[in-house]
N, C-alpha and C positions, 0 to 999 in steps of 0.2 A: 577375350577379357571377360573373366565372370563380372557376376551384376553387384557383389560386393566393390570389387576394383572400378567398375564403370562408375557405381553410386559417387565413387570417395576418390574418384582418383586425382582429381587436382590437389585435393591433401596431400593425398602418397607420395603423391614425385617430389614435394616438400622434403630435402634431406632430414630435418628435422622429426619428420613424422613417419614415415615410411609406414609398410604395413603392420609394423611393429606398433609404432602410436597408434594406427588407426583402429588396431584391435583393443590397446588400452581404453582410448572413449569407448567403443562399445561396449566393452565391461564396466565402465564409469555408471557411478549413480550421484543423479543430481535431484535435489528438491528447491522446486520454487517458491518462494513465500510472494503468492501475489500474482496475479496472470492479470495486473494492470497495465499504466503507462511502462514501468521498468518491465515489468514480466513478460510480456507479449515480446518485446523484441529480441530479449535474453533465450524465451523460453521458442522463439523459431532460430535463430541462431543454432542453439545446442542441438536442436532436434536436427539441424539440417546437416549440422557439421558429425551426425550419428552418436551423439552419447546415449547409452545401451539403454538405460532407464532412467526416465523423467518422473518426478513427482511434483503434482501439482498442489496448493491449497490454499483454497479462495471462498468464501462463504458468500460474495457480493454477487449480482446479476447484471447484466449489460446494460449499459443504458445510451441512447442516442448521443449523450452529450460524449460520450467514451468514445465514441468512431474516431474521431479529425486524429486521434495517437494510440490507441489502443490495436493495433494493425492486425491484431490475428481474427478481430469482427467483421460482422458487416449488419445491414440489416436485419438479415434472417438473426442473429444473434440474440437480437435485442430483447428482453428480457428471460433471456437464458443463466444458468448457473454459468463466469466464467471458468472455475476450473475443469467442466464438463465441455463450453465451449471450445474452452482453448485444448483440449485433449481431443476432441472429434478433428480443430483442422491439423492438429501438428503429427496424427498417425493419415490425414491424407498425404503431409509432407513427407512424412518418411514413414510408410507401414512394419519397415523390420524393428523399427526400435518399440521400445515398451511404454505407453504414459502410463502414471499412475493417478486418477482424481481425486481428490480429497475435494469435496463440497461443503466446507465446514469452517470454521471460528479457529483459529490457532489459539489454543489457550496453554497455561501451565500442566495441565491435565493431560491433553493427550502429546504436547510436543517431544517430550521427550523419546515417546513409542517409536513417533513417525521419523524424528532426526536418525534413530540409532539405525536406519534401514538405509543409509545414505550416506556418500562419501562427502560430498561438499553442499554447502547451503548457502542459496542465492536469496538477498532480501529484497523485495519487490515492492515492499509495506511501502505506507503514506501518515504512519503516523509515529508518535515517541513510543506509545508503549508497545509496542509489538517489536520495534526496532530493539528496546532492551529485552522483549520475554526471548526475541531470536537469538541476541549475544549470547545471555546467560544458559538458552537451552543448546547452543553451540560449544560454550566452557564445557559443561558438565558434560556433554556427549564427545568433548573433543574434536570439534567436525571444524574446522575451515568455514570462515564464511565471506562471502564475496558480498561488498555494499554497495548501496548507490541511493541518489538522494539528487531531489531535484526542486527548482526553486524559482517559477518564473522561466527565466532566462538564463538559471545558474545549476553548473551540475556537479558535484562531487562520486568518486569512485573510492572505493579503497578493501585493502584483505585481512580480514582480523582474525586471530588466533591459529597463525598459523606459524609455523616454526619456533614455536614460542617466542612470537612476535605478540604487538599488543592486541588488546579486545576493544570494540566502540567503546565501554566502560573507562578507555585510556584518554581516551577523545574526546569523551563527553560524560564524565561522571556525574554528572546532577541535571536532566531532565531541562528546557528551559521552561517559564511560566505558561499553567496552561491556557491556553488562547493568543500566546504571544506571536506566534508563528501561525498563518492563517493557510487554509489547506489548498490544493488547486482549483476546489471547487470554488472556492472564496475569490483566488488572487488571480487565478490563472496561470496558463502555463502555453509556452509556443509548442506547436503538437509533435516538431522534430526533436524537440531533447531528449522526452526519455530514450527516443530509438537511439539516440546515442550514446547516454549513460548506458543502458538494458543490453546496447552492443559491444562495450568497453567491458561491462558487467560477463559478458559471452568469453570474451575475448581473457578475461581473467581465468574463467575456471577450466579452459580450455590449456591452458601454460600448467596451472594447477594439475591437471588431470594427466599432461604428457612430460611435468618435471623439465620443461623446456625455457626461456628464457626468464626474464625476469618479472616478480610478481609484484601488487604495490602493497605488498605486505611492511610494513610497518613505514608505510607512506601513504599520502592525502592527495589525490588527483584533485583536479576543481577545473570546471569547465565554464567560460563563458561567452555562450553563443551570438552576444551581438558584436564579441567583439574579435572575436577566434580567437581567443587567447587559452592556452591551458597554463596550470601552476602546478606543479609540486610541494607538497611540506613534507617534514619529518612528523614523526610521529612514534611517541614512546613508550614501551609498556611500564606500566606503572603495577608493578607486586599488590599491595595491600585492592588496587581496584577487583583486581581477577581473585585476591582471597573474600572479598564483598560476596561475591556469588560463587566461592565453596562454601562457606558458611551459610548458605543459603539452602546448600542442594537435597537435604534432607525433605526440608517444610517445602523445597519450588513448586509441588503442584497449590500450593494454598496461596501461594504470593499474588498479590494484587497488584499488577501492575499499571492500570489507572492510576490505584490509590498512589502509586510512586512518581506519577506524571503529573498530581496534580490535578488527574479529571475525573469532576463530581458528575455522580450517577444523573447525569442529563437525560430525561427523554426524548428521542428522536426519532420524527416521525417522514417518510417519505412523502414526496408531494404526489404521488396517484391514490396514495392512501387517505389521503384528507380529505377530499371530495368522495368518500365513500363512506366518512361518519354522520352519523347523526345525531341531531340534538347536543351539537357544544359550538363553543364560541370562541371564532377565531377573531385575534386579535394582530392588526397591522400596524407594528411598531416604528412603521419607516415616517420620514418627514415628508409633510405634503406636497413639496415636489416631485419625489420618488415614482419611477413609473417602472415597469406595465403597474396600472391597476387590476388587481382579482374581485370584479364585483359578485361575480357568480357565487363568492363563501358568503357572500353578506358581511366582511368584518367589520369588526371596527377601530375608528382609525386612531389613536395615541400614541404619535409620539414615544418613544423610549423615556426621553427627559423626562416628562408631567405621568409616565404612567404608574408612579409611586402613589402620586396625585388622585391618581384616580380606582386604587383596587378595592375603595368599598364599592364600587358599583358593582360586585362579583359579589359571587355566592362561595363560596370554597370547596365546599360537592359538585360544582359544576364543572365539566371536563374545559378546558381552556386550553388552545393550539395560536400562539404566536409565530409571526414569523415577519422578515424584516428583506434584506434585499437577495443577500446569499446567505446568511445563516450564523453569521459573529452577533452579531446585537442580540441577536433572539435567544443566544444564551444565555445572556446579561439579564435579558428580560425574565428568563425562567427562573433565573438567581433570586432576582430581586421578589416575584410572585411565593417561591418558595420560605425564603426567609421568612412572609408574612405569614406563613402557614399554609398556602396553596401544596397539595399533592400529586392531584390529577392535572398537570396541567404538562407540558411539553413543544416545543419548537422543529420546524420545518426545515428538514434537512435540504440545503441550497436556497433556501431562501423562496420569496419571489420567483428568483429568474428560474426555480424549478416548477414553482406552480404552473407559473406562464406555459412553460413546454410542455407542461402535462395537461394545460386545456387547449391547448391548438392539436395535442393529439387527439383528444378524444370530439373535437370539432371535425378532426378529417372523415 
């Protein structure tokens, strides 16, 4: 048995797939959006199961708190680029296939380039607007794209734009409010679900890629892990959503898709970066309960509620870094500093609980 068949062979002997499909994946070309929670287990999946070319694209870097679900890390990771990370372990899993890394920002600008070099597109994101720049740069490119979306303890899967079935646009045309939905780092998340959305997510584009059973194209999977329950919905394309974004596709690299989310140009600042400025004043907007305390920034301590109260003690040229337990309040707080005319001022991405982690690093 050559070392193709040995690699693949529990596929092969799958009637379904034989060496026929198994040559199809490895002409398959797939792009990941995201080599996080969803990506990591989608993006070892594919690579293991031999789809020919993988593309990676991720502008974030590892972080400790990423380990307990992000499965393609480990320590050595840790502050590494992940789409460079995740491309060094998935060509030790499998050396004959291709990764491709994008180290970068998925924007309107270059997505279009990157889609057109790729059969199906995997969403890996975490947030609203990169989830619609991905639909709409999948409309206009035509490409398949395989979802997933996780919530706590709740998972959703589904396939859009495919068979002229519907697009997320059908599902979700209007963005919900922004901040209303709080992120994982905010709410948390149990560390087995993505691996299971991310492997449902696998398990899609794999059907996709060999034309073989059935897809959840123009249906809504939804998973929930405390209770094992999974649900089905329908799901319908809606015309006028998918001519939304043909009317677009002239101007899409200009579209703003914050601005359609809802999210105001916040500044966000990391927590190993704040202990590295100088001379500005951070301000701790949690309730005096609240713990860990960060005495080491010297803040000071107001309250959200009475902090209206108190912004003439500020100078307005002076840099000002808020931040609060994970990172919702301190947005509120930047709003509210802004409106009064504050510029330089900006909030602590995770809050607290990331300062905290980032000074018992730098104590080891």
């Amino acid at each position: 048995m050559n070392t193709f068949n040995s690699r693949y062979h529990r596929q092969i002997i799958l009637p379904e797939i034989g060496e026929e499909g198994q040559k199809k994946l490895n002409s398959s070309k797939v792009l990941v959006i995201g080599a996080g929670g969803l990506g990591c287990p989608a993006l070892q999946y594919l690579a293991a199961a031999g789809v020919g070319t993988i593309g990676i694209i991720d502008f974030d870097v590892v972080e400790i708190s990423n380990l307990h679900r992000q499965i393609l890390y480990g320590d050595s990771s840790v502050g590494k680029n992940k789409a460079l990370a995740a491309k060094n372990r998935l060509e030790d899993l499998n050396p004959t296939i291709h990764v491709n890394a994008y180290p970068e920002k998925l924007t309107p600008k270059n997505a279009i380039t990157i889609f057109s070099k790729y059969d199906i597109i995997v969403d890996g994101s975490d947030n609203f607007s990169t989830r619609y720049l991905v639909n709409d740069a999948c409309v206009i490119t035509d490409k398949p794209l395989v979802y997933g979306a996780i919530f706590k303890y709740e998972g959703q899967v589904s396939v859009f734009n495919y068979k002229k079935g519907p697009t997320y646009r059908c599902l979700f045309p209007e963005p919900p409010k922004a901040g209303s939905i709080p992120s994982c780092s905010e709410i948390g998340v149990l560390g087995v679900l993505p691996g299971i959305i991310g492997s449902l997510q696998a398990n899609e584009v794999i059907k996709i890629a060999l034309g073989i059973g059935e897809t959840l194209h123009g249906k809504l999977l939804m998973y929930d892990s405390l209770s094992t329950q999974f649900s089905t919905f329908s799901i319908h394309r809606v015309d006028a959503e998918v001519l939304k974004v043909k009317a677009i596709t002239k101007n899409f690299e200009n579209t703003d898709y914050d601005l359609f989310c809802g999210i105001e140009r916040i500044k966000e600042i990391l927590a190993k970066d704040v202990f590295r400025i100088e001379n500005c004043q951070c301000i701790d907007i949690r309730e005096p309960h609240e713990q860990p305390k960060i005495e080491s920034l010297n803040p000071d301590y107001i309250p959200l509620a009475t902090l209206e109260k108190n912004i003439s003690s500020y100078k307005k040229e002076q840099e000002i870094i808020l931040f609060c337990q994970s990172g919702v309040r301190s947005r509120k707080a930047v709003e509210i500093l802004q409106d009064h005319g504050f510029t330089n001022v900006s909030h602590v991405k995770g809050g607290a609980i990331a300062l905290h982690e980032e000074q018992i690093l730098k104590e080891v």
